[in-house]
Structures are given as structure tokens and as C-alpha cells.
DRENDO-1510 file (C-alpha; in Angstrom, 1 decimal, always signed):
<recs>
REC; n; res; u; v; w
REC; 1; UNK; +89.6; +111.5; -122.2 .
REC; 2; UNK; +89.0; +114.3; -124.6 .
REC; 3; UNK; +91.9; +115.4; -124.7 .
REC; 4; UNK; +93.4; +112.1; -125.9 .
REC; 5; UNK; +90.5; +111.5; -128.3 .
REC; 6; UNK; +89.9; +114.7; -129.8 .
REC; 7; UNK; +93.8; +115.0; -131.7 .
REC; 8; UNK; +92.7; +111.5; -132.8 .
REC; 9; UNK; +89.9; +112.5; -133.9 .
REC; 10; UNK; +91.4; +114.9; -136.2 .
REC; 11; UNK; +94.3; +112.6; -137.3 .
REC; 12; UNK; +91.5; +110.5; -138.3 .
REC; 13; UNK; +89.9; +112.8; -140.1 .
REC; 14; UNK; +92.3; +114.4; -142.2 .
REC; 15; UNK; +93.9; +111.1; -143.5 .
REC; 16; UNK; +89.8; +109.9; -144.4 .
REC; 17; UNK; +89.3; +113.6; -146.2 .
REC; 18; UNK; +92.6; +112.8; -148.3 .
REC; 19; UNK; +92.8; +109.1; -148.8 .
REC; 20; UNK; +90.4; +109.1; -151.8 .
REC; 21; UNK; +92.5; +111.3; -154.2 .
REC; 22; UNK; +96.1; +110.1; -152.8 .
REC; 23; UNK; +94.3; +105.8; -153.6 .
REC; 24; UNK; +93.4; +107.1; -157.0 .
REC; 25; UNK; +96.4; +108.0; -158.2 .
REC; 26; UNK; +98.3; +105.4; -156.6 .
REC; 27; UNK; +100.8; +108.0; -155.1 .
REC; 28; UNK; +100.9; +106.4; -151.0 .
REC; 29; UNK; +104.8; +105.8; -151.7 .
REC; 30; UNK; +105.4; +108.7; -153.6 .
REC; 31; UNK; +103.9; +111.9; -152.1 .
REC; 32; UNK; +100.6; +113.7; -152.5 .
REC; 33; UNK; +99.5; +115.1; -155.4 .
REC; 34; UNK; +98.4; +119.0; -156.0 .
REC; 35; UNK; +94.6; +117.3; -155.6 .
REC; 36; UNK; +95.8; +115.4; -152.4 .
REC; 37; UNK; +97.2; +118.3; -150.9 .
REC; 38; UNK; +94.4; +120.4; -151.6 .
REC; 39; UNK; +92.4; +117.7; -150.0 .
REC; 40; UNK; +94.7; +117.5; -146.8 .
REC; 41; UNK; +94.7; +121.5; -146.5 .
REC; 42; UNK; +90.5; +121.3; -146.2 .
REC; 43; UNK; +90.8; +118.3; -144.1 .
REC; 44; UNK; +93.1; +120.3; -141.8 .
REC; 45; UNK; +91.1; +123.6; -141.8 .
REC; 46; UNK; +87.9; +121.2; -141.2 .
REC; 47; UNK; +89.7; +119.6; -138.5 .
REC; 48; UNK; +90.3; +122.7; -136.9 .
REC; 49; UNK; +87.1; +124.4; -137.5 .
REC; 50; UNK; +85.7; +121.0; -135.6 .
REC; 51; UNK; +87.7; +121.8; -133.0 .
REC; 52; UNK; +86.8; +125.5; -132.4 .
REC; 53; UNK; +83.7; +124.9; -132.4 .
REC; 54; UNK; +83.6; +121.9; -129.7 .
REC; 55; UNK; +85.7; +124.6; -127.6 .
REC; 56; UNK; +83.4; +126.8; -128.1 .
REC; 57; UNK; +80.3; +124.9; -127.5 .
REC; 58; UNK; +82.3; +123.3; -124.5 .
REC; 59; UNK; +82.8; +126.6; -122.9 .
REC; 60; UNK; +79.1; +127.6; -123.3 .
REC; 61; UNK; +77.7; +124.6; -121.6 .
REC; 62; UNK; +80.6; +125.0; -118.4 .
REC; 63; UNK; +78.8; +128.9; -118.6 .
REC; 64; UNK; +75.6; +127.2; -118.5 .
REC; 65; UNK; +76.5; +124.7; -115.3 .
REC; 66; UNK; +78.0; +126.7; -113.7 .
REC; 67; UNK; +75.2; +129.4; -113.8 .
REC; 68; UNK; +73.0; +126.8; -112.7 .
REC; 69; UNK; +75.2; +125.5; -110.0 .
REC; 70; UNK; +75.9; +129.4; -108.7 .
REC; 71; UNK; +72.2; +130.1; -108.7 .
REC; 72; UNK; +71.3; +127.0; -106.9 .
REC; 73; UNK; +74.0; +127.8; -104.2 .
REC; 74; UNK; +72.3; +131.3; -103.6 .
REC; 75; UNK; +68.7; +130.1; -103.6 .
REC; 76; UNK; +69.7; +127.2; -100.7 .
REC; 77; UNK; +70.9; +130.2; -98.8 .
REC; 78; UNK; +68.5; +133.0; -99.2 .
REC; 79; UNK; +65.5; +130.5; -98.6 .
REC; 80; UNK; +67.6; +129.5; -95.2 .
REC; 81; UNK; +67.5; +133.0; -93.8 .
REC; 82; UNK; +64.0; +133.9; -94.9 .
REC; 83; UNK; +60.7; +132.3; -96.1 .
REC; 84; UNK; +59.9; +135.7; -98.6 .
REC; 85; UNK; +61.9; +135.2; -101.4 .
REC; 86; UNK; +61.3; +136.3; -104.7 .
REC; 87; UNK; +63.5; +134.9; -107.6 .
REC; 88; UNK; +63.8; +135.4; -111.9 .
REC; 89; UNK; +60.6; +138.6; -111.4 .
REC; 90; UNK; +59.8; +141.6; -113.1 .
REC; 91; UNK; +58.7; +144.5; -112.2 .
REC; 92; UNK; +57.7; +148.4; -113.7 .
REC; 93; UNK; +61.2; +149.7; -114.1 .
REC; 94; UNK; +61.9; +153.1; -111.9 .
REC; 95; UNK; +62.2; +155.3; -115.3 .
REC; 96; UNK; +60.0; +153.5; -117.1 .
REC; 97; UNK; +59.9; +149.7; -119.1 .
REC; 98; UNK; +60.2; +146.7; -116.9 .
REC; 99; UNK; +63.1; +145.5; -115.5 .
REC; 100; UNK; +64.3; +142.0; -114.4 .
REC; 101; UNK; +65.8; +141.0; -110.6 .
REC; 102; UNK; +67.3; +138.4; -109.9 .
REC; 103; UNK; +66.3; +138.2; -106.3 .
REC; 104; UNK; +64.7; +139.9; -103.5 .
REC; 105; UNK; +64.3; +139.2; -100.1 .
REC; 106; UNK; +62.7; +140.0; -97.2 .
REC; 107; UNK; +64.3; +140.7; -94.0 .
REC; 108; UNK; +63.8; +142.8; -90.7 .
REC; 109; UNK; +64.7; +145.9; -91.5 .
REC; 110; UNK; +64.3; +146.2; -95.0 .
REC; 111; UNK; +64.7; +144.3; -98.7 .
REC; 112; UNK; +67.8; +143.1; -100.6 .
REC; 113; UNK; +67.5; +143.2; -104.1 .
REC; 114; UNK; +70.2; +140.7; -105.2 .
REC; 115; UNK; +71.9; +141.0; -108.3 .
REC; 116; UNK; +73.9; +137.6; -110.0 .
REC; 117; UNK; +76.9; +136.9; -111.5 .
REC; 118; UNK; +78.5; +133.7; -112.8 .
REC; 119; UNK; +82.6; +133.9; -114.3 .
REC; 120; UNK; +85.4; +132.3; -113.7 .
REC; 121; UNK; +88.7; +134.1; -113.9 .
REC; 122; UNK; +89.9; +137.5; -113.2 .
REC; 123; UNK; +87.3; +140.4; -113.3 .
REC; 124; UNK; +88.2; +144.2; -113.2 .
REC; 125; UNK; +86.2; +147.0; -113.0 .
REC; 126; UNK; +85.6; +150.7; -111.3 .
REC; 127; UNK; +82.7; +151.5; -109.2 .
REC; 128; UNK; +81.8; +154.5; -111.7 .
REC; 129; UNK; +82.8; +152.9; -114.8 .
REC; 130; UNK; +80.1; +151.8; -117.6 .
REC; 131; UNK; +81.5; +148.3; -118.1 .
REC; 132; UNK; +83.4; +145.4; -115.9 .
REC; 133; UNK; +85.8; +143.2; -118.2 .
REC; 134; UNK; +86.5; +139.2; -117.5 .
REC; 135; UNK; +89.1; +137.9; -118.7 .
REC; 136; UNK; +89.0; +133.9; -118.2 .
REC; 137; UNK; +92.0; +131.9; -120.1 .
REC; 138; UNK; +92.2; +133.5; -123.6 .
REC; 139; UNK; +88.5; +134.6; -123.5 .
REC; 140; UNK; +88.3; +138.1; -122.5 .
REC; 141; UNK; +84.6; +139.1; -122.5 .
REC; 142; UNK; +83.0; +142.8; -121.1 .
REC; 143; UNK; +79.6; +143.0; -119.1 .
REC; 144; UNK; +77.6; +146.5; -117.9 .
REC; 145; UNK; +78.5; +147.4; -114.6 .
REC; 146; UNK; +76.3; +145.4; -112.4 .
REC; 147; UNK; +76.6; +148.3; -109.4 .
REC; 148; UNK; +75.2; +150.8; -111.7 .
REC; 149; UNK; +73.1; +147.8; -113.1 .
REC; 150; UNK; +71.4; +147.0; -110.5 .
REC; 151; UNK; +71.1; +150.6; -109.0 .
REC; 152; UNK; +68.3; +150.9; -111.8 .
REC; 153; UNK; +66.6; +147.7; -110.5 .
REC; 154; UNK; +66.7; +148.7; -106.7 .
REC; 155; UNK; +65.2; +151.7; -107.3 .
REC; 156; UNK; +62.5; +149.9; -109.3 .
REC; 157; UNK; +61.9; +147.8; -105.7 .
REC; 158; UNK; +61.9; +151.0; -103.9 .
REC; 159; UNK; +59.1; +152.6; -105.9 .
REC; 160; UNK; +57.1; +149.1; -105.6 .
REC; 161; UNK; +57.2; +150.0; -101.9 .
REC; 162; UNK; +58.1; +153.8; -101.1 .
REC; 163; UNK; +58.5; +153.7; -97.9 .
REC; 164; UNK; +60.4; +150.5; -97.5 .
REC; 165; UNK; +64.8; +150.8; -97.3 .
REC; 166; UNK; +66.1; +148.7; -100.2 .
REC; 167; UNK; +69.4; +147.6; -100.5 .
REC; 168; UNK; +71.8; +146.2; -103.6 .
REC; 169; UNK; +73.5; +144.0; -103.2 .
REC; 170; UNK; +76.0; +142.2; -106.3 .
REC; 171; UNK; +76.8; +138.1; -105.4 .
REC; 172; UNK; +79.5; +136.6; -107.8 .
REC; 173; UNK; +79.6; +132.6; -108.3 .
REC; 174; UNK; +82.8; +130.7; -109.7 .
REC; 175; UNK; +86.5; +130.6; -109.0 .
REC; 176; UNK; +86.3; +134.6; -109.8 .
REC; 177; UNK; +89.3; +136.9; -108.9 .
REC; 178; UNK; +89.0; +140.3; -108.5 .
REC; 179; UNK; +92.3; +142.8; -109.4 .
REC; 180; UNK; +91.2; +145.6; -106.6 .
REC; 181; UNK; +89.0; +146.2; -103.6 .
REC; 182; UNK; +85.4; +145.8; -103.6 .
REC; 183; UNK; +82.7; +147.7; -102.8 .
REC; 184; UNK; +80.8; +146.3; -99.7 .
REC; 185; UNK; +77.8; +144.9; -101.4 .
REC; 186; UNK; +79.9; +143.2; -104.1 .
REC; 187; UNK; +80.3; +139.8; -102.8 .
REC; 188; UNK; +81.3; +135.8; -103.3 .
REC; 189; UNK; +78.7; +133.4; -102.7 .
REC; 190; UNK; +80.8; +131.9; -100.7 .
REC; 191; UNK; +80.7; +135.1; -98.2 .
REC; 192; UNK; +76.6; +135.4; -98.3 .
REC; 193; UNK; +75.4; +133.9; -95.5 .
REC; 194; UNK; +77.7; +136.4; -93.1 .
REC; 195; UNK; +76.7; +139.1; -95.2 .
REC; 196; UNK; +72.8; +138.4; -94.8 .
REC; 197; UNK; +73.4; +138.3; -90.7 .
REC; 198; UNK; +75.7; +141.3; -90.5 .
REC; 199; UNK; +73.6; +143.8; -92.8 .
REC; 200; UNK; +71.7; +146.4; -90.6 .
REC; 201; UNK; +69.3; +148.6; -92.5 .
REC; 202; UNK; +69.0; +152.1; -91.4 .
REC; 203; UNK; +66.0; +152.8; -89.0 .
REC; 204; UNK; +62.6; +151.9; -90.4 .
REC; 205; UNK; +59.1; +152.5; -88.8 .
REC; 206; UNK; +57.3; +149.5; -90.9 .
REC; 207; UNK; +54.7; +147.7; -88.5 .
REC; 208; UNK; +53.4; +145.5; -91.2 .
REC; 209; UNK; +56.2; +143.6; -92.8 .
REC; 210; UNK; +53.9; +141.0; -94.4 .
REC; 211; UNK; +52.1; +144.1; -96.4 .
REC; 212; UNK; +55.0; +145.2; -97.6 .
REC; 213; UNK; +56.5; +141.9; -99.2 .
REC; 214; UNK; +52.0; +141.0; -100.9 .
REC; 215; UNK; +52.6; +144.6; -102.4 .
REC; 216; UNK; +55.7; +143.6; -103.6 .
REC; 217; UNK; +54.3; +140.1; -105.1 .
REC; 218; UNK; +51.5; +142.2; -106.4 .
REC; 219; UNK; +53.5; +144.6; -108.1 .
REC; 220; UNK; +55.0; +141.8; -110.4 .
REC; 221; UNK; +53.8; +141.1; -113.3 .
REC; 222; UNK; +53.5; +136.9; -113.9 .
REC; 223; UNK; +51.4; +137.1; -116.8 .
REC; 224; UNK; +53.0; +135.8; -120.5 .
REC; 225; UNK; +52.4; +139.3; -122.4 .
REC; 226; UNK; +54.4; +141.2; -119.7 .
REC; 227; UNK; +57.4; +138.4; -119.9 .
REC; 228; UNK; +57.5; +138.9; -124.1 .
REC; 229; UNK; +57.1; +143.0; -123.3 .
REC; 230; UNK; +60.1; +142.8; -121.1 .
REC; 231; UNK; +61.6; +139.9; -124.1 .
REC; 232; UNK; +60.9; +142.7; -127.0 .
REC; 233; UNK; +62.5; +145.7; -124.6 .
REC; 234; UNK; +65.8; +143.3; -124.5 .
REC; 235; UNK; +65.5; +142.8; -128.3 .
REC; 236; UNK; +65.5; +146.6; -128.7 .
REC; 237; UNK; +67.9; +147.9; -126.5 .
</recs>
């Protein structure tokens, strides 16, 4: 249906930007004059300045959905394989600042600190190198590492609890492509579930699992001034 309308709508809206001067000089038969084609050449560029921008806007709310949608899909299965599940938290960063995870959770043998992604299209990118690049249709957009990324926010988790193995993991949501082989903890959504019930950690001595994940809780900050600290620190860097 838009894709019907909108060439209409820009039909429409050239002849209604041109109309006036072509009707006041009574040249419909004849041809446009130099003010009536200066008016059609700004209806045009209008036209398709309209239609950049519903792209555009278009595009960002699909980013949005789909964000929402990818998120929702991870929460439904983390919260099915374990009741202590942290989402959206902060916490002291490793080196200093605060840093932001997307998930944590709980599990026998040790924590997952779960990093998100949300494109569609083809995405490329080295273990070692500083930036992934996603190319989706014509828009080609580049993003940090999220390996590396969320190296910084494990080790945040592991200094919350020292004596606790953390592990990172990276989920991707969306019809994503990838142009080489992954590392093991980069993953689809559609491939968490398995991944949750084939992870072993390494051996661990913890007795009192349900210490570990209230000093986790207590390490995170909920209060307002630590959310527009961690804001500011975004604005800055």
C-alpha cells in the first residue's frame, strides 16, 4: 500500500507546488514558464526530500521493532532456563566508570553476561578487529566490536563477584548473515536455548549460589544519579 500511495503522493504534490504559477499565466496548453519550472524543480526536490526522510524514519522504527521484538525473544528464553536474571543494569566498570549489560544470568556453574545485537543483513567482522560493519540493503553502518565490547563488561561482572567464572557471551537477533566463522559465544537467538544447556563452566567450588547472584543485585546501582552518571559518561565518550 505504500508503495502505491507514496509515488502518488508525490505526483500530487509536485503538480499542487506548480499549478499556481502555470494558472496565472494561463500557459496549461503551452508549456511552463521559467517561474513554473522553477516551481516544479522545488516541488520535485521537496518530493524527494519527503521521501528520504519517510525512508529514513521507516527504517528507524523497523530498527526499533525489531530491537524490541529480538529482546523480547531473549528475555522468554533466559527467564525459562533460570529464575536470576538480570536485564538493562549497571554496574562499576572493571577500569573504572560504569558500564551497561544487557543481561546476566545465573546458572550452575557460573554467570553469563549476555551481550545484544539487533541487524538485519550481512555483518563482517574479525575477532581482534576494533569495529564489525553491517551492511543491510544500501545502508552500510559500523558498530564496536561487541567481543571486545563486552570483554570490558564481563570483567566488570567478575570483579562484582571474584571468585565467581563469568562468561560472554554475544546473541544476534534479525535475518543477520554472517561472511565467516564465528566465535563460539557469538550466536543467533534462534541457537540460545542449546547454547544455555550445552555451556559447562570450568570447575567452581561455590557452595552458596544464592550469595553470589544478592551480591551481584547489590552491586548495581538502581538509583537515578548513577543512571544520568553512566548517561553523561555516554555523552563524553
Amino acid at each position: 500500500m505504500i508503495r502505491r500511495t507514496l509515488p502518488n503522493a508525490i505526483v500530487f504534490a509536485c503538480i499542487t507546488l506548480a499549478w499556481p504559477s502555470i494558472a496565472a499565466k494561463g500557459e496549461v496548453a503551452t508549456g511552463l514558464n521559467n517561474t513554473g519550472i522553477g516551481m516544479f524543480i522545488i516541488a520535485v526536490a521537496g518530493a524527494l526530500l519527503i521521501t528520504l526522510l519517510f525512508r529514513a524514519s521507516a527504517t528507524h522504527v523497523a530498527r526499533m521493532v525489531m530491537g524490541r521484538v529480538g529482546k523480547y525473544r531473549i528475555r522468554k528464553i533466559l527467564n525459562a532456563k533460570s529464575a536470576d536474571v538480570l536485564e538493562d543494569f549497571i554496574l562499576p566498570g572493571a577500569y573504572g566508570g560504569l558500564t551497561h549489560i544487557d543481561h546476566a544470568m545465573l546458572t550452575s556453574g557460573g554467570i553469563l553476561c549476555i551481550q545484544t545485537k539487533h541487524y538485519n543483513g550481512v555483518v563482517f567482522g574479525g575477532p581482534d578487529e576494533p569495529q564489525w560493519t553491517n551492511v543491510d540493503g544500501v545502508q552500510r553502518r559500523k558498530f564496536l566490536n561487541p567481543l571486545i565490547q563486552n570483554e570490558g563488561r564481563t570483567r566488570a561482572l567478575q570483579k562484582a563477584v571474584p571468585n565467581v567464572p563469568v562468561a560472554s557471551l554475544i546473541v544476534f537477533t534479525g535475518a543477520v548473515q554472517f561472511t565467516s566463522a564465528l566465535e563460539s559465544n557469538v550466536i543467533h537467538v534462534r541457537d540460545l536455548a542449546t547454547y544455555i544447556d550445552k555451556f559447562v563452566f570450568g570447575p567452581c567450588k561455590i557452595d552458596d549460589w544464592h550469595a553470589v547472584w544478592m551480591t551481584v543485585k547489590a552491586a548495581a546501582p538502581t538509583d537515578e544519579d548513577s543512571r544520568k552518571d553512566f548517561d553523561a559518561q555516554l555523552g563524553f565518550s
